[in-house]
N, C-alpha and C positions, 0 to 999 in steps of 0.2 A: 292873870294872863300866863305867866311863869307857870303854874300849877296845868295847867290845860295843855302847855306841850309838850312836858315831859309824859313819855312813853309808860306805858302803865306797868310794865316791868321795873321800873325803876321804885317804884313804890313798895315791892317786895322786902322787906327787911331778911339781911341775909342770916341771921343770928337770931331765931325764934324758942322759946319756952318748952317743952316739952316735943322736941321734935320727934320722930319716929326716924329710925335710920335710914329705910324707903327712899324716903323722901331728901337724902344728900343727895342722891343722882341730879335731881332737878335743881336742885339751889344751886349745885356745882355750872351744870349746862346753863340757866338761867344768867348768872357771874360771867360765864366765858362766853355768851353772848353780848352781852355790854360791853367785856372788855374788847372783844374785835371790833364793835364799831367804832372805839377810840385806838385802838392801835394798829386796824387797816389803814388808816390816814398815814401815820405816821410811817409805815413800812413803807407806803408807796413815796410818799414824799423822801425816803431813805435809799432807795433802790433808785430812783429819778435821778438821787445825786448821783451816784458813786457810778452809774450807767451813764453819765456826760464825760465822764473822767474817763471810762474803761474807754468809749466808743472813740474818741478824741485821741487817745493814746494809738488805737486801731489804728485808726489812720493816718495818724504822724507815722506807725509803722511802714505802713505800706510806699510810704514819700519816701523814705531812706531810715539808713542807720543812725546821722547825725541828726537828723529830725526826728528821732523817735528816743536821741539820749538826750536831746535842749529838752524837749516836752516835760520828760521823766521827771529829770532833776528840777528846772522850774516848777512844778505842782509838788512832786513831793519835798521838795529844800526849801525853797524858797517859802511857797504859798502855806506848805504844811507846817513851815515852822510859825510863821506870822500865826496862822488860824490856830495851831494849837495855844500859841499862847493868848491870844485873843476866847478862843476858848474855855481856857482853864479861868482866864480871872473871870469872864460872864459867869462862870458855873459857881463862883463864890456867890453872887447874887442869889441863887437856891435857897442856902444857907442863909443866908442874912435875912429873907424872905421868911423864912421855914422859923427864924427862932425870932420876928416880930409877930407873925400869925402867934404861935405860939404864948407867948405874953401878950394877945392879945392888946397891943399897939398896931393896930391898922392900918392911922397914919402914914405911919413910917413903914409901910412897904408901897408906897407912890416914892419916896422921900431916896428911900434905896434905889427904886428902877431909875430915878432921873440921876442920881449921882453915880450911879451904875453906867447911862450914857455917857454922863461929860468921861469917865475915867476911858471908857472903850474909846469913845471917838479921841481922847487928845493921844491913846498909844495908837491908836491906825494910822495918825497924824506921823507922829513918831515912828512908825515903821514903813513910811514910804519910801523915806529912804533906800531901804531893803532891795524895793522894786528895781529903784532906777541906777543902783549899783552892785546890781547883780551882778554881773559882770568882773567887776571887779574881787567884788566877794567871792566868786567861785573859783577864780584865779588865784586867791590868796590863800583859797582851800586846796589849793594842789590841783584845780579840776586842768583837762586839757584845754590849751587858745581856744580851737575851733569850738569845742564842747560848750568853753565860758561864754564863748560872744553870743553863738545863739541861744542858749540859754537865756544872757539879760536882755537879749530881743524877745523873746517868747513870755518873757517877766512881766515885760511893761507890755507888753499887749493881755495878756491876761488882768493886769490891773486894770487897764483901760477898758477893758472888756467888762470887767466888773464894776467900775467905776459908773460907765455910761450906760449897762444894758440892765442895770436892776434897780 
């Protein structure tokens, strides 16, 4: 069944015996079409994000100046520091992934993805805090009152936003 839907280009071996040089034109084109059908997904689903974020910023501009610095620094302080580090430790999972294929222990890349969740979800647990004392946290970073307070309103609506809309 598996055999019947894969695309008959994929059956190409890119690495053949006695090739003539001609014919690297086609291997090459053949390769970078494959590769756009898996990495147009990805582009678009990459440009989706970061075009929520640009558009949103838009238009907090256009509401004011104090609406358009809470936005700012809640996504990129607050959210971008949560996600980066929520980020960095998921991208250890690669790794861990990569050198059980590797040795060819199987098992244990189910055994990784599941202790990969418990470890994300109990720090998102752990940094919700963040959210809901934003405020105070950016006070304590020097930001301005007016600046901090909307900000940790714009925090917890963001969380919540994420929380209940995904």
């Amino acid at each position: 069944m598996l055999k019947e839907s894969v695309p008959s280009l994929w059956k190409i071996p890119l690495i053949r015996e006695n090739e003539e040089e001609e014919d690297l034109g086609k291997r090459v084109w053949i390769e970078s079409k494959l590769l756009w059908h898996i990495v147009s997904l990805a582009i678009f689903s990459r440009v989706a994000s970061y075009s929520m974020n640009v558009i949103s910023q838009a238009f907090a501009g256009h509401l004011g100046d104090l609406e358009l610095a809470s936005l700012s620094i809640a996504n990129n302080v607050i959210v971008g520091f949560n996600y980066g580090l929520l980020l960095g430790m998921a991208s250890a999972l690669e790794t861990l992934c990569g050198q059980a294929f590797g040795a060819k222990k199987f098992h244990m890349l189910g055994i990784h993805m599941q202790r990969s969740w418990m470890v994300l979800f109990l720090y998102s647990v752990l940094l919700l805090p963040m959210y809901v004392f934003a405020t105070l946290v950016l006070k304590w970073m020097g930001q301005l009152e007016d600046v901090a307070e909307q900000s940790g309103m714009v925090a917890l609506w963001l969380k919540f936003n994420f929380i209940f809309c995904t």
